[in-house]
C-alpha positions as CSV (number, residue, x, y, z in Angstrom):
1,X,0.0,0.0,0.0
2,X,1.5,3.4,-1.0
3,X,0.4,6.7,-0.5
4,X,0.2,9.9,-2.6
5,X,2.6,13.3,-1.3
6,X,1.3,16.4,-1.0
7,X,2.2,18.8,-3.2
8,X,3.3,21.4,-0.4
9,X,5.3,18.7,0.7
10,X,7.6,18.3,-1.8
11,X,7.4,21.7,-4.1
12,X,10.8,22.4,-2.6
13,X,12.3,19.1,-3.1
14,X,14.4,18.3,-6.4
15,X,11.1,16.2,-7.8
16,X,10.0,19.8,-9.2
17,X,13.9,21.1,-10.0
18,X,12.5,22.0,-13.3
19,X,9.1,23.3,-13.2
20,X,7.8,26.7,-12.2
21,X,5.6,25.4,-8.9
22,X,3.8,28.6,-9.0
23,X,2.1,27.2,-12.5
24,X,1.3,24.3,-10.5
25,X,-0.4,25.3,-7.7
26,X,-2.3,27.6,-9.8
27,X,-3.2,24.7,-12.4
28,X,-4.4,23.0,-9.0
29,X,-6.5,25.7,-7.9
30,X,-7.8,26.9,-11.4
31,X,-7.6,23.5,-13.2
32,X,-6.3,25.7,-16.4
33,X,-4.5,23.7,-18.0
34,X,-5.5,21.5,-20.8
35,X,-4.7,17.3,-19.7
36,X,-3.3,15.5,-20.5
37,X,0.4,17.6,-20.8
38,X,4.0,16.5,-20.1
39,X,5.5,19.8,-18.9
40,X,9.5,19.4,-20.5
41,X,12.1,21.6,-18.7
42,X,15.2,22.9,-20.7
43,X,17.1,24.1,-17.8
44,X,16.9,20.6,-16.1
45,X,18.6,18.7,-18.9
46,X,21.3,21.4,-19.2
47,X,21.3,20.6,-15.0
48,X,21.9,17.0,-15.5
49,X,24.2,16.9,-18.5
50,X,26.6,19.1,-16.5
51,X,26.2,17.4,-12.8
52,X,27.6,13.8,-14.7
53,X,29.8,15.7,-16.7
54,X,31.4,16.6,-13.6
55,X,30.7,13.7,-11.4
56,X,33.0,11.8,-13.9
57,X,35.0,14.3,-15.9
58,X,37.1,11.9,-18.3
59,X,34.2,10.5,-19.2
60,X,32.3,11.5,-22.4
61,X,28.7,11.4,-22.6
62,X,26.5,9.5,-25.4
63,X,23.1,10.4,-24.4
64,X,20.8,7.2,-24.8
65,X,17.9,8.2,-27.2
66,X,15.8,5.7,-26.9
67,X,14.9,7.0,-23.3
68,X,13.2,9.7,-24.6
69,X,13.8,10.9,-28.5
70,X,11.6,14.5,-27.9
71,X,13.9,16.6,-30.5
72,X,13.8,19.4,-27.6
73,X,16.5,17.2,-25.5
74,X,18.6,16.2,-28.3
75,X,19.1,20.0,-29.2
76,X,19.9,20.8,-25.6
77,X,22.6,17.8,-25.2
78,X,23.6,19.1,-28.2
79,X,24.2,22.5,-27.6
80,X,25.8,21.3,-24.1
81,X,29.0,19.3,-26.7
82,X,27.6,16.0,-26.2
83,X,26.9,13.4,-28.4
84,X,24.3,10.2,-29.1
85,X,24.1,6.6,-28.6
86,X,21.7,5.4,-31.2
87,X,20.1,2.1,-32.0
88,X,17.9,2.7,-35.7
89,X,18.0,4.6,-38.1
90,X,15.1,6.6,-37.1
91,X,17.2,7.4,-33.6
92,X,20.0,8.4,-36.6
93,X,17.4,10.4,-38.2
94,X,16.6,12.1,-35.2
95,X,20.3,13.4,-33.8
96,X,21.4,14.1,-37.8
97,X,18.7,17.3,-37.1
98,X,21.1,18.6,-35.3
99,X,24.1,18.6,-37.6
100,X,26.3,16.2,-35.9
101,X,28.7,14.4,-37.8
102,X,27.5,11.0,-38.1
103,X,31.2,9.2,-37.5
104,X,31.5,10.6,-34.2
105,X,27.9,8.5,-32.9
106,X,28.1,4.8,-31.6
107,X,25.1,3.0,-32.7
108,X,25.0,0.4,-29.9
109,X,22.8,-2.2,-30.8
110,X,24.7,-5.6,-31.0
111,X,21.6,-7.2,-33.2
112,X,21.1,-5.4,-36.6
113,X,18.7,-6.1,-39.3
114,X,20.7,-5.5,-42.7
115,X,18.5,-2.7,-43.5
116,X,19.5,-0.7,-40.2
117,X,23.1,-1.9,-40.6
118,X,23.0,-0.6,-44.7
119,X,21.1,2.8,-43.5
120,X,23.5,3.6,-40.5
121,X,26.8,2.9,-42.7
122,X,24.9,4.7,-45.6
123,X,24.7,7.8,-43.7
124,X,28.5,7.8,-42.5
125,X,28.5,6.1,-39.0
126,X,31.2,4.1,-38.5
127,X,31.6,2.9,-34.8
128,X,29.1,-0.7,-34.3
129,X,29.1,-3.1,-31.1
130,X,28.9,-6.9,-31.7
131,X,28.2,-9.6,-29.2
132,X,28.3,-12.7,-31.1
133,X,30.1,-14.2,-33.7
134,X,26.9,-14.7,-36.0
135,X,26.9,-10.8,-36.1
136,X,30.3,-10.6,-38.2
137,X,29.1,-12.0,-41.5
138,X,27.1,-8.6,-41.9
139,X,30.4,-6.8,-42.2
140,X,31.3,-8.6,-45.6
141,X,28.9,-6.0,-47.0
142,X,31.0,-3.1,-46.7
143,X,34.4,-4.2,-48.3
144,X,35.2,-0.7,-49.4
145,X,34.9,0.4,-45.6
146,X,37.0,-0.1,-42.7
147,X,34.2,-0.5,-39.9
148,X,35.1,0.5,-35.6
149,X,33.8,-2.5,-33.8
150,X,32.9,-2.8,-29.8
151,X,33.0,-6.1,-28.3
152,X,30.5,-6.2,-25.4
153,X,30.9,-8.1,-23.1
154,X,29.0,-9.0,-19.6
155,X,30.0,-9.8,-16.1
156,X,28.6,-12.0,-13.3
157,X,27.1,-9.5,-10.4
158,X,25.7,-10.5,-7.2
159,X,23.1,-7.4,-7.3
160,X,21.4,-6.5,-10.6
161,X,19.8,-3.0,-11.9
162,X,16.0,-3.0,-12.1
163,X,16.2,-3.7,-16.0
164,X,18.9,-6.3,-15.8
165,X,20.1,-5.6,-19.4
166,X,22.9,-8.6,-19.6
167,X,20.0,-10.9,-19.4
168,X,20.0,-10.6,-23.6
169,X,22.9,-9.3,-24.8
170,X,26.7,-9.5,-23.9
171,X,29.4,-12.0,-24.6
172,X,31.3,-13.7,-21.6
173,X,35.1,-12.4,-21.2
174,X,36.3,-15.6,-22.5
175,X,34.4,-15.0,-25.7
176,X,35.8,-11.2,-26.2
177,X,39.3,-12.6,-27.4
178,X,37.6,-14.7,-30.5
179,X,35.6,-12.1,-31.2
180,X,38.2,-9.8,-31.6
181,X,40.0,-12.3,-34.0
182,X,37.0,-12.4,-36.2
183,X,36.2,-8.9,-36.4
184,X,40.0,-8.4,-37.9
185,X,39.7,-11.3,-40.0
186,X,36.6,-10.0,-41.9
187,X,38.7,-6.3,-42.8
188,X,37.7,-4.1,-40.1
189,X,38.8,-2.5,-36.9
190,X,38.6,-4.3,-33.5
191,X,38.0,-0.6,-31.6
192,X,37.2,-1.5,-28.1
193,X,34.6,-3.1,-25.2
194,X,31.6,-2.1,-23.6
195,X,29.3,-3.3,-21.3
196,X,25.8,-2.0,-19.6
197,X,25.3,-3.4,-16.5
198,X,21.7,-2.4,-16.2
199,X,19.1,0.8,-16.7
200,X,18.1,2.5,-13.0
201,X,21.3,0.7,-11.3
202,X,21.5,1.9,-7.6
203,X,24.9,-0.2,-6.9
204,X,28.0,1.5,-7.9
205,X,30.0,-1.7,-7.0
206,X,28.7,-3.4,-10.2
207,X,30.3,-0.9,-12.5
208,X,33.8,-1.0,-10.7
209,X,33.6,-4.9,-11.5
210,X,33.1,-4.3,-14.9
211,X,36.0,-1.7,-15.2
212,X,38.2,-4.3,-13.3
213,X,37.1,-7.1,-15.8
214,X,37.8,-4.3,-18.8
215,X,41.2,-3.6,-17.6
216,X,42.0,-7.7,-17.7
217,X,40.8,-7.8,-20.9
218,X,42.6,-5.0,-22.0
219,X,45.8,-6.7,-21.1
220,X,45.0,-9.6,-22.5
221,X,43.9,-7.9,-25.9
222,X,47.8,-6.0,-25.7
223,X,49.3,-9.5,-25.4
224,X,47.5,-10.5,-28.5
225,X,48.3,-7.6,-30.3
226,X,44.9,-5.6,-30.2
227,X,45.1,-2.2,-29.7
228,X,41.8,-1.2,-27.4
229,X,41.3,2.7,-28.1
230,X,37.3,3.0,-26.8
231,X,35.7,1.7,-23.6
232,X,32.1,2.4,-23.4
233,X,30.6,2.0,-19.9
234,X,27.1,2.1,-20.9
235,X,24.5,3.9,-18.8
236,X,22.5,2.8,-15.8
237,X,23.0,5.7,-13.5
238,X,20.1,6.2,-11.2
239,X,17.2,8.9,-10.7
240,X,15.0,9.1,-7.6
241,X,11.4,8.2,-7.8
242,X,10.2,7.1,-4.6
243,X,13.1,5.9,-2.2
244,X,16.0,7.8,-1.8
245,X,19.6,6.8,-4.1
246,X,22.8,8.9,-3.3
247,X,23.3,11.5,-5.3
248,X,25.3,11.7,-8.6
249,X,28.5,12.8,-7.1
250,X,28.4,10.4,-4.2
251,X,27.6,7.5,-7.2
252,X,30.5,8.3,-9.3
253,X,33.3,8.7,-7.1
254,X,33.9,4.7,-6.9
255,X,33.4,4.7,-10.7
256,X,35.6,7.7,-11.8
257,X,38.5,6.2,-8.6
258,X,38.2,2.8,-11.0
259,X,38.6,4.5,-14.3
260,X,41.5,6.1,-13.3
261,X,43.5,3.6,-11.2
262,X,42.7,0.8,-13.8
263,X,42.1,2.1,-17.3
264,X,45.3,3.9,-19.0
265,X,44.9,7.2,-20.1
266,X,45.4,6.4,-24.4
267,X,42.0,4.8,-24.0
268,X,39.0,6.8,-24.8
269,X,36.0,6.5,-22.3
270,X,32.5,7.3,-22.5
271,X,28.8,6.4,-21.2
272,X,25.5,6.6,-22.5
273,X,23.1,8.1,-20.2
274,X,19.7,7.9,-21.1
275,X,17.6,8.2,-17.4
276,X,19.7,10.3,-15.8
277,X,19.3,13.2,-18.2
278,X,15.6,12.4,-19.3
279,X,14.0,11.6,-16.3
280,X,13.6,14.9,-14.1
281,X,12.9,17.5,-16.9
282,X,9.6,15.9,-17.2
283,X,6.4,16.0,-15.2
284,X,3.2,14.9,-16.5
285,X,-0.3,16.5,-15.4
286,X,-3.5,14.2,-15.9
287,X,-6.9,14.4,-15.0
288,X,-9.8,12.7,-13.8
289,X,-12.8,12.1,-16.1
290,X,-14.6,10.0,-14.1
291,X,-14.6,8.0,-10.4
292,X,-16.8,4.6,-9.2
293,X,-16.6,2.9,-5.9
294,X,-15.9,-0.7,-6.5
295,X,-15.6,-3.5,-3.9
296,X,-14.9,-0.8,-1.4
297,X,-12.1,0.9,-3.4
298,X,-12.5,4.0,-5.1
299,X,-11.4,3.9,-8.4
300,X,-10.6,7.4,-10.5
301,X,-9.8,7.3,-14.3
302,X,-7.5,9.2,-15.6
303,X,-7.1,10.9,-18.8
304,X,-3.7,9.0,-19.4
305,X,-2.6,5.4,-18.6
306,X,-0.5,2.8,-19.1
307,X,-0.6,2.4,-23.1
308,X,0.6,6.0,-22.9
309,X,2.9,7.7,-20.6
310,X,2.5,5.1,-17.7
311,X,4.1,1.9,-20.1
312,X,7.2,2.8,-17.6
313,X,5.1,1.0,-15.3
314,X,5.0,-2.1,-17.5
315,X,7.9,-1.8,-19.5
316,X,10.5,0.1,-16.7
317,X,9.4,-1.6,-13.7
318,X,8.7,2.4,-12.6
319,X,6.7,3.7,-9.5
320,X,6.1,7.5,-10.1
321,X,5.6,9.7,-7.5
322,X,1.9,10.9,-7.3
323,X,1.5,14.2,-6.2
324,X,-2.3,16.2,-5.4
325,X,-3.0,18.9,-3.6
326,X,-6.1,17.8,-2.0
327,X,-6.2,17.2,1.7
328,X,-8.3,15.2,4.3
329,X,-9.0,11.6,5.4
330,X,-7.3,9.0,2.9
331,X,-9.3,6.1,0.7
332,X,-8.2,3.0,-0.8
333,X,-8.0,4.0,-4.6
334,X,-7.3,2.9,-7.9
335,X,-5.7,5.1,-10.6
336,X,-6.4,3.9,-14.1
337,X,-6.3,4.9,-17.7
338,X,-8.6,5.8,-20.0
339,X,-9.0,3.2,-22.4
340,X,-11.7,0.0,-22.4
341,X,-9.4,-2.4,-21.3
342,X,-9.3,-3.7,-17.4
343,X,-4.9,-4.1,-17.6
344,X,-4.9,0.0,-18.1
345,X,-4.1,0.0,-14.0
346,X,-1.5,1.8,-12.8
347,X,-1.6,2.1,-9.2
348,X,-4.2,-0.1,-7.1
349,X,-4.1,-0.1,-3.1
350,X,-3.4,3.8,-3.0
351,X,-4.2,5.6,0.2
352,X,-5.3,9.0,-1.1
353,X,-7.9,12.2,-0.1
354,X,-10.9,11.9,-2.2
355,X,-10.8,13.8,-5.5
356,X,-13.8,15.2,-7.7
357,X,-14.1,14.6,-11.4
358,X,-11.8,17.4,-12.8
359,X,-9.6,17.3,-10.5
360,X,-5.5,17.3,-11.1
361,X,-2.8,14.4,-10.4
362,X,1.2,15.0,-11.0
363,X,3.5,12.8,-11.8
364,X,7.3,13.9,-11.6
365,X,9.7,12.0,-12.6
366,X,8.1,10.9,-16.2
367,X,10.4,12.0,-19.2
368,X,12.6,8.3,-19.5
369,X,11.1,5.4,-21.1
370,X,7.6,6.6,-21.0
371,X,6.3,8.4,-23.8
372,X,8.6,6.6,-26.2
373,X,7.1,3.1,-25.0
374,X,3.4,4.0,-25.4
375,X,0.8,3.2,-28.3
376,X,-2.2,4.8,-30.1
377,X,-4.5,2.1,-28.2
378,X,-8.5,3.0,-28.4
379,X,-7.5,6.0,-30.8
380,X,-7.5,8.3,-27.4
381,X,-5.4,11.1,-27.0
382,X,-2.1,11.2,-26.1
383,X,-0.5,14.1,-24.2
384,X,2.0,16.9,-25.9
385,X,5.1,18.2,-24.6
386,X,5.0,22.0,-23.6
387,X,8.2,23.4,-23.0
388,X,8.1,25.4,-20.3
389,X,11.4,27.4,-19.9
């Protein structure tokens, strides 16, 4: 059983950083504002971007797209020097607004269909991670190119992230070696090693592992005669929802101690962020357009749900915070969305005040791996981004 926060509560706290709380407690009061709307702060990406720029300084930053692909964040990271981890040729499609040169991204995904592999090298990006030798064959295609591979690799962790992402891709370290071989054997150039230990990763431990197993690896790739120029960390790093993480600086310094002691400074490092930049600049504002008391819990649906905004439920294992401004005795509730079917539940065994039809919910915390993983389900509306600074 959880329970909603009032909004007086935390208007000071950093799960409104990026919004103007005056607009909110007005939209409470007034219920001005057209729902449902994701409110999209500039100045909080710019805040992010900079506080992991400094939390690990020889570290450059990919920013993950496929956490949230709104054009609006890829200008600001952008604008900020940094540059894109990509994964189709949509995501390509998406950064090349921007002017970037298209050699400088890593397109990460170690599964390509030929189509995205042909578009990607088409357009002039040349850095690709493999995981398996069945991925090598592809790069018989493009003869009359010399081709940057990353070998990535997995590690063995007593603690996983919350999406445990070496569950489906990643090579062991006794596999890196071979790999290696092949990708030299078919013309092109063994670059370096990555790993992703995991999206919303609250154990810093995990990634000084993985740095320790790079560094072996690296030695052993020397003795063999490889020449490792690029480690790619992946991304991971953590944003608080509901219970509390450390924060950014207090994450990294185990990370950034591990990079320096282990990995020499001829090698290139970088990470690809996607959470930890996208999360907080977004807060979503929903409605209620209708209420029923049902087997002594009552239920309020909203004007958003979880084939929209909320899939971060479903797909993200996510909790948001849910904030109201109403006061009083608290009610077992349900929140659910808007559409016809009984799964659009997101949060059932809430202890809230009662609200009226009309009414206002907020939800901080909702710009990563939300709108991007929702659908067009029952033709209902989905909300817009309004930038708001």
């Amino acid at each position: 059983m959880t329970h909603s926060m009032s909004f007086a509560a935390v208007e000071n706290t950093s799960l409104f950083r990026g919004v103007d709380t005056e607009m909110i407690r007005e939209m409470f009061l007034t219920r001005s504002l057209e729902t449902p709307v994701m409110l999209m702060s500039r100045s909080e990406i710019q805040r992010n971007y900079d506080a992991l720029k400094a939390a690990l300084p020889r570290v450059g930053i990919h920013y993950a797209v496929k956490s949230n692909n709104e054009q609006v964040i890829i200008d600001e990271i952008h604008a900020r020097g940094g540059n894109f981890d990509i994964c189709s040729a949509r995501e390509l499609d998406t950064v090349a607004k921007t002017g970037i040169d298209p050699s400088s991204l890593i397109h990460s995904h170690p599964i390509k269909s030929v189509y995205e592999f042909d578009y990607a090298v088409g357009k002039g990006v040349e850095t690709f991670v493999v995981d398996n030798p069945h991925e090598i064959p592809k790069l018989n295609r493009y003869s009359d190119k010399k081709l940057k591979m990353l070998i990535r690799f997995r590690i063995n962790t007593n603690t996983t992230a919350v999406v445990n992402l070496q569950y489906k891709y990643g090579c062991t370290v006794d596999e890196v070696l071979p790999l290696a071989h092949k990708i030299v054997e078919s013309g092109h150039e063994f670059y370096g090693l990555c790993f992703h230990i995991g999206s919303q990763c609250i154990y810093p431990e995990n990634y000084v592992k993985a740095i320790t197993a790079a560094q072996k690896l690296i030695n052993a790739l020397d003795a063999a005669g490889f020449d490792t120029r690029l480690l790619d960390i992946g991304g991971g790093f953590p944003v608080e929802y509901v219970q509390p993480i450390p924060n950014i600086e207090e994450f990294c310094a185990p990370i950034d101690r591990a990079l320096r002691r282990k990995i020499r400074p001829g090698i290139k490092v970088v990470c690809e962020p996607g959470r930890f930049i996208s999360a907080s600049p977004v807060t979503l504002v929903c409605s209620v357009i209708g209420k029923s008391m049902r087997d002594g819990k009552m239920w309020y649906y909203l004007d958003d749900g979880l084939y929209s905004t909320f899939s971060g439920i479903v797909y993200d294992h996510c909790q948001y915070p849910v904030v109201t401004n109403r006061h009083g005795n608290e009610m077992l509730s349900v929140l659910s969305g808007p559409t016809c079917d009984s799964f659009d539940v997101m949060y059932d065994g809430l202890m809230i005040p009662e609200h009226e039809i009309g009414e206002m919910f907020v939800f901080p915390m909702t710009g990563s791996y939300c709108s991007v993983s929702g659908s067009d389900f029952n033709g209902l509306n989905r909300p817009q981004y309004r930038i708001i600074d």
